[in-house]
VEXDREN-574836 format. One record per residue: chain; x, y, z of N, C-alpha, C in turn. Coordinates in pm, whole numbers. Example, Ala and Ser with C-alpha at 12.3 -4.5 7.8 and 13.67 -1.06 7.14 Angstrom:
+--------+--------+--------+--------+--------+--------+--------+--------+--------+--------+
! cadena !    npx !    npy !    npz !   capx !   capy !   capz !    cpx !    cpy !    cpz !
+--------+--------+--------+--------+--------+--------+--------+--------+--------+--------+
!      A !   1319 !   -569 !    780 !   1230 !   -450 !    780 !   1320 !   -330 !    780 !
!      A !   1285 !   -225 !    708 !   1367 !   -106 !    714 !   1290 !      3 !    787 !
+--------+--------+--------+--------+--------+--------+--------+--------+--------+--------+
//
This chain:
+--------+--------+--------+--------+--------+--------+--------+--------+--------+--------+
! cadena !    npx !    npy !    npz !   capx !   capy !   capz !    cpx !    cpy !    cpz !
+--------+--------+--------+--------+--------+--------+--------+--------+--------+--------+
!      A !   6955 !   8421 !  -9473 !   6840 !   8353 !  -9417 !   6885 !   8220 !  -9359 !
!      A !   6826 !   8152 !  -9244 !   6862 !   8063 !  -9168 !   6801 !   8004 !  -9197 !
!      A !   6832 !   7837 !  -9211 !   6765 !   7717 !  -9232 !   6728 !   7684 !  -9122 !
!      A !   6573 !   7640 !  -9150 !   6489 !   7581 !  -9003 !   6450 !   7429 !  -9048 !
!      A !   6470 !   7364 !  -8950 !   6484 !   7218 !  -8968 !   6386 !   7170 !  -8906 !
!      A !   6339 !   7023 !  -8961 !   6236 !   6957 !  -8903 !   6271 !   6831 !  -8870 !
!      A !   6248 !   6759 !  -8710 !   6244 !   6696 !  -8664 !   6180 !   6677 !  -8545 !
!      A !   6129 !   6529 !  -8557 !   6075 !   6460 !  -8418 !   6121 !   6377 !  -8330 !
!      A !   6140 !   6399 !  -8200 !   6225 !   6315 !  -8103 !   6063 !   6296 !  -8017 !
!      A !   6104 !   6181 !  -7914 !   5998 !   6093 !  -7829 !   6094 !   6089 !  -7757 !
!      A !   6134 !   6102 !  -7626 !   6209 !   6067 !  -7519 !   6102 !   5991 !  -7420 !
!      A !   6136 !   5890 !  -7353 !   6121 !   5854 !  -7222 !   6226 !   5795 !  -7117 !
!      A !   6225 !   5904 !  -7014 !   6339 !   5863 !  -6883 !   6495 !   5942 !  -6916 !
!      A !   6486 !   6042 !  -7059 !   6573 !   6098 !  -7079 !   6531 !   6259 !  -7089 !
!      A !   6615 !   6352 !  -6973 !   6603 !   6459 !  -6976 !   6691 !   6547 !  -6972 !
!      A !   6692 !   6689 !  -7051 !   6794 !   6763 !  -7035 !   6851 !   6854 !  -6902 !
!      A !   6988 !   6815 !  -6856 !   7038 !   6876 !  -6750 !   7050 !   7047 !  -6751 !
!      A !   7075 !   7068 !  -6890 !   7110 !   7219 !  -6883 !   6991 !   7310 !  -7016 !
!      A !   6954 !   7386 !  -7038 !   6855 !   7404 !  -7136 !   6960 !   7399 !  -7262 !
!      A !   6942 !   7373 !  -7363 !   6960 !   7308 !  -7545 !   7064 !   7490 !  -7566 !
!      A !   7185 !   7500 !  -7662 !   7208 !   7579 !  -7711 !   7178 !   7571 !  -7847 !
!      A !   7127 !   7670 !  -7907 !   7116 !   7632 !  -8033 !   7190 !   7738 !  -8175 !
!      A !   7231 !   7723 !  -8274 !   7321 !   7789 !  -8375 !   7210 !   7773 !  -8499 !
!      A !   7205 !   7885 !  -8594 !   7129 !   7882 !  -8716 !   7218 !   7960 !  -8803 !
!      A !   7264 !   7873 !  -8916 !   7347 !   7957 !  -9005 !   7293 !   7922 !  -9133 !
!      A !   7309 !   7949 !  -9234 !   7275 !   7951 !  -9409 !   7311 !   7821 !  -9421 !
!      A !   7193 !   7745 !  -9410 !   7239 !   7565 !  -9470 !   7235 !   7488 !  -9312 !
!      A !   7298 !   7492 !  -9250 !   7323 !   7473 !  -9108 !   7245 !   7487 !  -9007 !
!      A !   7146 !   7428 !  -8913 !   7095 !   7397 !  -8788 !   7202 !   7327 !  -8660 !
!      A !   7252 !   7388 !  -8599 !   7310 !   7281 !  -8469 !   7247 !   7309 !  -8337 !
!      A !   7244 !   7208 !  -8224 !   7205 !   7240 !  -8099 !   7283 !   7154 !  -8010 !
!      A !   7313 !   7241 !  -7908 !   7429 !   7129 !  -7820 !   7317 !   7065 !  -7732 !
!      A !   7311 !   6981 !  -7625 !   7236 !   6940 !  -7551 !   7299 !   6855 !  -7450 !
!      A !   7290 !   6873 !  -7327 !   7322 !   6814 !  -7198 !   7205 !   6720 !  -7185 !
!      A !   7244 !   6583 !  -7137 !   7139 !   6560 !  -7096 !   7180 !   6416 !  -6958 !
!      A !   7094 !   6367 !  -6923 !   7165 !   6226 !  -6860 !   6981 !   6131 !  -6887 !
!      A !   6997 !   6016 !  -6847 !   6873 !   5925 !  -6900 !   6929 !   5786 !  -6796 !
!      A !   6799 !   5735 !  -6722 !   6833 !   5630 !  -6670 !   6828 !   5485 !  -6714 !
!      A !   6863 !   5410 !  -6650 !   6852 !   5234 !  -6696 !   6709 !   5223 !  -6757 !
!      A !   6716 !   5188 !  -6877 !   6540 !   5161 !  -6948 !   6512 !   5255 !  -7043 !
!      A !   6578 !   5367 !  -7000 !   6529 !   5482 !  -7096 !   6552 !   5478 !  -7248 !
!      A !   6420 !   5568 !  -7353 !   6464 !   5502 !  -7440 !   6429 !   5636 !  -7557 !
!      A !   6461 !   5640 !  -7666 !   6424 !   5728 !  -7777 !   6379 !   5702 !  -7903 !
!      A !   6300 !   5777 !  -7987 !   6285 !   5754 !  -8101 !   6316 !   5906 !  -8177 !
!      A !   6335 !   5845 !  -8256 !   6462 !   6043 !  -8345 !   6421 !   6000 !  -8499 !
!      A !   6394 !   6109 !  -8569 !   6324 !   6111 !  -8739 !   6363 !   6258 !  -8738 !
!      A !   6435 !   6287 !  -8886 !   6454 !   6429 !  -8924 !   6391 !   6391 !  -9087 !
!      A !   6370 !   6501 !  -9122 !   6368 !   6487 !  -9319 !   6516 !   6616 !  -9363 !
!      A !   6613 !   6593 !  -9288 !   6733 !   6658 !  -9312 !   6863 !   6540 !  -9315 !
!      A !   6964 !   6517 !  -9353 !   7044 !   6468 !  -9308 !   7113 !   6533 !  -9177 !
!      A !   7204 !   6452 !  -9085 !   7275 !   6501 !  -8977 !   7381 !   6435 !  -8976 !
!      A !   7431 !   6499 !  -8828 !   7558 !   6452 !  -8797 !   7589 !   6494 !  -8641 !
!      A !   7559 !   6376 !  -8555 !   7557 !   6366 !  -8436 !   7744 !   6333 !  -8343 !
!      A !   7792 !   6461 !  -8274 !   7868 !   6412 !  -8213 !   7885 !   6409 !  -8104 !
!      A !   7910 !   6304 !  -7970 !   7888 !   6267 !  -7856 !   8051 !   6353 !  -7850 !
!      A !   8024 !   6359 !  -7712 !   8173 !   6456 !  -7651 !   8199 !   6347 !  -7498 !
!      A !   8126 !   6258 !  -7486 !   8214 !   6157 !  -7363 !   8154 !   5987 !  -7439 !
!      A !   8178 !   5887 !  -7351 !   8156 !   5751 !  -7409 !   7977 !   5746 !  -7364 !
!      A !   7953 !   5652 !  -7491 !   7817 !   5646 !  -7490 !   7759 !   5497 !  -7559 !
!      A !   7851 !   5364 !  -7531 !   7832 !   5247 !  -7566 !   7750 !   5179 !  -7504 !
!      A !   7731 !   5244 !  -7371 !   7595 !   5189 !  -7283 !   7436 !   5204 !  -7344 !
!      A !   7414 !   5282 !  -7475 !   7352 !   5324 !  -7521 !   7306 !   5234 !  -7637 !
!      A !   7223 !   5156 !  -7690 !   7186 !   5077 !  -7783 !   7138 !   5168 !  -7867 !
!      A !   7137 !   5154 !  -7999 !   7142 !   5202 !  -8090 !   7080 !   5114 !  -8242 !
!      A !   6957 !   5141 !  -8310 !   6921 !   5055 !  -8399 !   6791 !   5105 !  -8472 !
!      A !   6829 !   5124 !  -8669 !   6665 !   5184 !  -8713 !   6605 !   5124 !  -8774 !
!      A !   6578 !   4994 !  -8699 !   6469 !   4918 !  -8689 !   6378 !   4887 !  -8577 !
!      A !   6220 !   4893 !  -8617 !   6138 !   4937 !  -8520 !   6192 !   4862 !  -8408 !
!      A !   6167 !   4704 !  -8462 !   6202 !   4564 !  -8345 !   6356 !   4571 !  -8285 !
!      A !   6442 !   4642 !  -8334 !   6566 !   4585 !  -8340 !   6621 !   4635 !  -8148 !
!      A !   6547 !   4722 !  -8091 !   6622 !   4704 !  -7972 !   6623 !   4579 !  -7893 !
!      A !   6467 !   4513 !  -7905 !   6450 !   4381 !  -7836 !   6545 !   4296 !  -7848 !
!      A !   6611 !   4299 !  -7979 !   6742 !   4202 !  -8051 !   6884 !   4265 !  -7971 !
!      A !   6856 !   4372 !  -7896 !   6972 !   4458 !  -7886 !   7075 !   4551 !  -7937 !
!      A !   7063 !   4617 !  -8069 !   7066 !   4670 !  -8133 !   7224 !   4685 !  -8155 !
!      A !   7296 !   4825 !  -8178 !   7442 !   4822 !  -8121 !   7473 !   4935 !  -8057 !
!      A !   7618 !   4955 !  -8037 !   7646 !   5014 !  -7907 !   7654 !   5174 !  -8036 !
!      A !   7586 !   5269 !  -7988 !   7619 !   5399 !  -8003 !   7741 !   5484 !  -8040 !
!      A !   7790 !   5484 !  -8163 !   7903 !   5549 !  -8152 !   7905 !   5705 !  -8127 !
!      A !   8028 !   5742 !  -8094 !   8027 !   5882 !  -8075 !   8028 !   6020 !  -8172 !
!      A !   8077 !   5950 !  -8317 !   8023 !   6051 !  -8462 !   7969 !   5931 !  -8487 !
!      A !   7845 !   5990 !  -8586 !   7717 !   5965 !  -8659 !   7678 !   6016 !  -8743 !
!      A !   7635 !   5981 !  -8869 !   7582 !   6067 !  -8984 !   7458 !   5976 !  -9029 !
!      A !   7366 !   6078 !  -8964 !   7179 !   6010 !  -9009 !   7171 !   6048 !  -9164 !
!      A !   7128 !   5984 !  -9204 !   7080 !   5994 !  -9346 !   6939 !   6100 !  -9368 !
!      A !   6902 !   6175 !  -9426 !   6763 !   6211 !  -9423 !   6642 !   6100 !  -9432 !
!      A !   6549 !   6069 !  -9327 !   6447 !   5993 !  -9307 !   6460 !   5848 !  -9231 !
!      A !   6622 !   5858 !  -9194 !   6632 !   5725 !  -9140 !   6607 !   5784 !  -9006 !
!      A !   6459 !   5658 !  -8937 !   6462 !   5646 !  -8819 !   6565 !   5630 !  -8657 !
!      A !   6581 !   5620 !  -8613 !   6674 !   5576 !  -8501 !   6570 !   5543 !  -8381 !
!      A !   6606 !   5414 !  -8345 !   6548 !   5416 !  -8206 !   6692 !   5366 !  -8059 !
!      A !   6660 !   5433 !  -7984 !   6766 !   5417 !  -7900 !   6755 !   5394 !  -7737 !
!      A !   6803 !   5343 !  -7666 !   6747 !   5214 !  -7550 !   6906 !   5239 !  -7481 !
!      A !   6890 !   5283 !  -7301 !   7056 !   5314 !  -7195 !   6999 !   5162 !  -7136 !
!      A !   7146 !   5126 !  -7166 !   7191 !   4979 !  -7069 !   7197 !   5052 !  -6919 !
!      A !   7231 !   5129 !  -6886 !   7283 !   5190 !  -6773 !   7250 !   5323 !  -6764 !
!      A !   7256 !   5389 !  -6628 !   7173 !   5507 !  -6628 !   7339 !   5560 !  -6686 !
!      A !   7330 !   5775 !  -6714 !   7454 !   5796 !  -6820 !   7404 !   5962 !  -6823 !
!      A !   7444 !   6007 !  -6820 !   7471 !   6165 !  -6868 !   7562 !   6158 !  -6977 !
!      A !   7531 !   6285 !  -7052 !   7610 !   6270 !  -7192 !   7578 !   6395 !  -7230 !
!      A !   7657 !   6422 !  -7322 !   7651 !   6554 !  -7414 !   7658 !   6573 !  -7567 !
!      A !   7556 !   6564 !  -7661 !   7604 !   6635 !  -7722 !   7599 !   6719 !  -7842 !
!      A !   7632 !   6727 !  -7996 !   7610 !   6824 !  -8098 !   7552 !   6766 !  -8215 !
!      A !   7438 !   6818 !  -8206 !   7364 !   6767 !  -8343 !   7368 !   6862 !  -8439 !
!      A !   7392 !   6819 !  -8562 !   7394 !   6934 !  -8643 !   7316 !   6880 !  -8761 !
!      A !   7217 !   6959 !  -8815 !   7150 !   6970 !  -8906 !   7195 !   7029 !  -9042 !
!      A !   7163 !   6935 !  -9161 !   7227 !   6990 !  -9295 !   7120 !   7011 !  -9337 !
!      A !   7101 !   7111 !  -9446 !   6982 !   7154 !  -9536 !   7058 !   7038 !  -9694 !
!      A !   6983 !   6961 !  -9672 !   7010 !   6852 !  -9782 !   7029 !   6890 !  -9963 !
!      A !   6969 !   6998 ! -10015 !   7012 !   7041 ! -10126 !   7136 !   7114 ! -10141 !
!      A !   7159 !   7212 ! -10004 !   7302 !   7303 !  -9974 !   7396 !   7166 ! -10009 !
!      A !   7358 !   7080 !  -9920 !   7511 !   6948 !  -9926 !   7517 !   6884 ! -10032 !
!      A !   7405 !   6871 ! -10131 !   7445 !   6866 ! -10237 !   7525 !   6964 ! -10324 !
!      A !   7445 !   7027 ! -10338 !   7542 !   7146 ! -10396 !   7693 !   7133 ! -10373 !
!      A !   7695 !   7161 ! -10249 !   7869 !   7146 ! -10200 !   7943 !   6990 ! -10242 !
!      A !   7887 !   6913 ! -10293 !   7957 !   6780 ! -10239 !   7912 !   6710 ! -10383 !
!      A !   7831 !   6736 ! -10483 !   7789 !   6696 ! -10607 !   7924 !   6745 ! -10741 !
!      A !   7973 !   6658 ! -10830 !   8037 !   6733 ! -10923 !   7967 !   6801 ! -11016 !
!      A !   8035 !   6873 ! -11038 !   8013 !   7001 ! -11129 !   7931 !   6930 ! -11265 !
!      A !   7817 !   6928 ! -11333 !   7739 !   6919 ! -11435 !   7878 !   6924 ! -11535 !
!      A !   7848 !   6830 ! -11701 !   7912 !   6900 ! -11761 !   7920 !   6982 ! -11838 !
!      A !   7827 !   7081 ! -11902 !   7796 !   7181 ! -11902 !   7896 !   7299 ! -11833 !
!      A !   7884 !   7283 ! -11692 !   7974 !   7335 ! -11656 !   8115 !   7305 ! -11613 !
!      A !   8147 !   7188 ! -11654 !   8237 !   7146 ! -11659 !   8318 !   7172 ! -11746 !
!      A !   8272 !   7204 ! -11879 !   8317 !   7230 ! -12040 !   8382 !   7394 ! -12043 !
!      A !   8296 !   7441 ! -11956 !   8349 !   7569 ! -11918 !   8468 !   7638 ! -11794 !
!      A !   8481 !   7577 ! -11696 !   8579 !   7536 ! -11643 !   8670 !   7469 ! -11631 !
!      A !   8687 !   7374 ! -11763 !   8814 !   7340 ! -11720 !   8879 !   7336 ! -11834 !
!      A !   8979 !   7352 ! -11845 !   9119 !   7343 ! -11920 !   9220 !   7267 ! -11978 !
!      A !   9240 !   7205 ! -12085 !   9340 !   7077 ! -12067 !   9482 !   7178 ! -12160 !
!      A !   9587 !   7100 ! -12028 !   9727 !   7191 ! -12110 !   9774 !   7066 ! -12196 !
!      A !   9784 !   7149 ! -12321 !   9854 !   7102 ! -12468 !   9955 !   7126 ! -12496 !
!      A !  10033 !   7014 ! -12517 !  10199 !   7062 ! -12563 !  10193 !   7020 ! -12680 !
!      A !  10319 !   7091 ! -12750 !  10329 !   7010 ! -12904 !  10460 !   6938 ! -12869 !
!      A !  10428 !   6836 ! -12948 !  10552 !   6715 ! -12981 !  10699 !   6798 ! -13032 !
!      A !  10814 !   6744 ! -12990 !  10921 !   6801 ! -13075 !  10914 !   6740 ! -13226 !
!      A !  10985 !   6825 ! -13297 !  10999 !   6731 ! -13443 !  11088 !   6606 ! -13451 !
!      A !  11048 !   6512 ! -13503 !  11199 !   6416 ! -13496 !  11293 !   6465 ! -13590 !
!      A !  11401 !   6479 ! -13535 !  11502 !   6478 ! -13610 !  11589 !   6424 ! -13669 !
!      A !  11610 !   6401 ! -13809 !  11655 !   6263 ! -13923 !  11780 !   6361 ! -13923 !
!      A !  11875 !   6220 ! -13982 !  12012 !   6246 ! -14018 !  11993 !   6343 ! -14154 !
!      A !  11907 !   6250 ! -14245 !  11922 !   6315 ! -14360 !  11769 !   6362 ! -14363 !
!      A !  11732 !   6522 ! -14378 !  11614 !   6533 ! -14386 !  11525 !   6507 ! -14532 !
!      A !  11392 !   6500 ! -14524 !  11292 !   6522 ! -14642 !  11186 !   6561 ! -14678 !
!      A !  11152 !   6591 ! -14717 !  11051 !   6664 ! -14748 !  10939 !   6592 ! -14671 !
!      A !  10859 !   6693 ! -14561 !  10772 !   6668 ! -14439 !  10864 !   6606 ! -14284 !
!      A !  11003 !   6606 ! -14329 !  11042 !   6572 ! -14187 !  11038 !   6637 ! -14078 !
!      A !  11034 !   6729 ! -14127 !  11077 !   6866 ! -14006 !  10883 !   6973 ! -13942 !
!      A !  10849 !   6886 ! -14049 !  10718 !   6910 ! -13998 !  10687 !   6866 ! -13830 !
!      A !  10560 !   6973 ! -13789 !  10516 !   6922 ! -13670 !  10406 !   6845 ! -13637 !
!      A !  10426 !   6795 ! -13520 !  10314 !   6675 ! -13497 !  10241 !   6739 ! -13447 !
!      A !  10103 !   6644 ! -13425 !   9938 !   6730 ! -13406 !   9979 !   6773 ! -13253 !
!      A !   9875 !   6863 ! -13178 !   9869 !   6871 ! -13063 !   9848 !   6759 ! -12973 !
!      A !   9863 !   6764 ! -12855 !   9894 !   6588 ! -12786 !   9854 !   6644 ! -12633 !
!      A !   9741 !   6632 ! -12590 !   9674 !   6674 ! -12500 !   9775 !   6597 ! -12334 !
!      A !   9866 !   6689 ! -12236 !   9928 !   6580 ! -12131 !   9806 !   6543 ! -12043 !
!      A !   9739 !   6681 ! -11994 !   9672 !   6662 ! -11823 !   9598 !   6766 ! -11823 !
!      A !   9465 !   6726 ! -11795 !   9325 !   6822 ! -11777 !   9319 !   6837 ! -11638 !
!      A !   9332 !   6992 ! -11654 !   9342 !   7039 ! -11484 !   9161 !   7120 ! -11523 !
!      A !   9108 !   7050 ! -11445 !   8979 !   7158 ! -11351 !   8946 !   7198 ! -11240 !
!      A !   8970 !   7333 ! -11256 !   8978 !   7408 ! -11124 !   8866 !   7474 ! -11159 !
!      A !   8762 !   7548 ! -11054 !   8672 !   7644 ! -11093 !   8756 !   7789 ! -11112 !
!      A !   8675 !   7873 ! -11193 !   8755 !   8011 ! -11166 !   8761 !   8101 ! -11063 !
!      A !   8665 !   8077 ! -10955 !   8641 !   8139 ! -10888 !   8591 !   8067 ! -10795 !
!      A !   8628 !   8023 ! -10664 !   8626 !   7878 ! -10547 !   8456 !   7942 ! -10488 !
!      A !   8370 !   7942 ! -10473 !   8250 !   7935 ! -10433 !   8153 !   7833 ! -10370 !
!      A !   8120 !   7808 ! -10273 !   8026 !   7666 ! -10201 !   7915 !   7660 ! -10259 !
!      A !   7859 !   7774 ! -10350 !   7738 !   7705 ! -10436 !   7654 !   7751 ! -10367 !
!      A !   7604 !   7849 ! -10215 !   7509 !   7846 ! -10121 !   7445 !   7994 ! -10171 !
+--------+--------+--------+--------+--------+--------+--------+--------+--------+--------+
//
């Protein structure tokens, strides 16, 4: 089943050159988008997903800021990867007219947890392993009674690996 994502964009003076491609996979929303936008033009962008926006040419002509007021202040220049947070606004304002391209991709915000959260410990207790060596005995010139005995177990290095590598989806 494909994750369907929710978001609202407002464009003015920015339009798409070529129609939107779009990808739907398990967890995953992306859409490529052509577009160009002239001097003035401006946007407002809200998801309740996290993202991750990547521009494929320069796009510093582009102000960038998610605060309502903050373009008037001038905001900053647009970088070309981006990672929106779920619910953070963006509003965005072209110094210069600009064609651009590019890939937004939509996360289903519990999937990325899943993937990116450590393991509970609970299940932690169950996966993982610590290798135990035993101590050598010391060895006395003259032995005695309990010398040759062994020392307790002596825990080196807790390796946790899962048993079976799975994304959790």
């Amino acid at each position: 089943m494909s994750f369907q994502h929710s978001f609202v964009g407002q464009t003015d003076g920015i339009t798409p050159t070529v129609p939107a491609r779009w990808r739907a996979l398990d967890g995953v929303t992306s859409v490529f988008w052509e577009a160009q936008g002239g001097r003035g033009a401006q946007g407002y962008y809200l998801s309740d997903q996290p993202r991750i926006l990547v521009f494929f040419n320069d796009v510093s002509s582009i102000r960038l800021t998610n605060d309502d007021g903050g373009l008037a202040r001038g905001g900053r220049p647009l970088p070309r990867v981006l990672y929106v947070p779920a619910g953070l606004p963006m509003w965005t304002r072209f110094t210069a007219a600009h064609s651009f391209s590019h890939l937004d991709i939509h996360l289903h915000s519990e999937r990325l947890l899943k993937l990116l959260a450590p393991p509970s410990a609970a299940r932690r207790r169950s996966t993982c392993s610590t290798a135990r060596r035993r101590a050598r005995p010391r060895r006395r010139s003259r032995p005695w009674p309990g010398s040759w005995r062994r020392r307790p177990v002596v825990p080196t290095a807790t390796r946790c690996m899962p048993r079976r590598w799975s994304p959790g989806w």
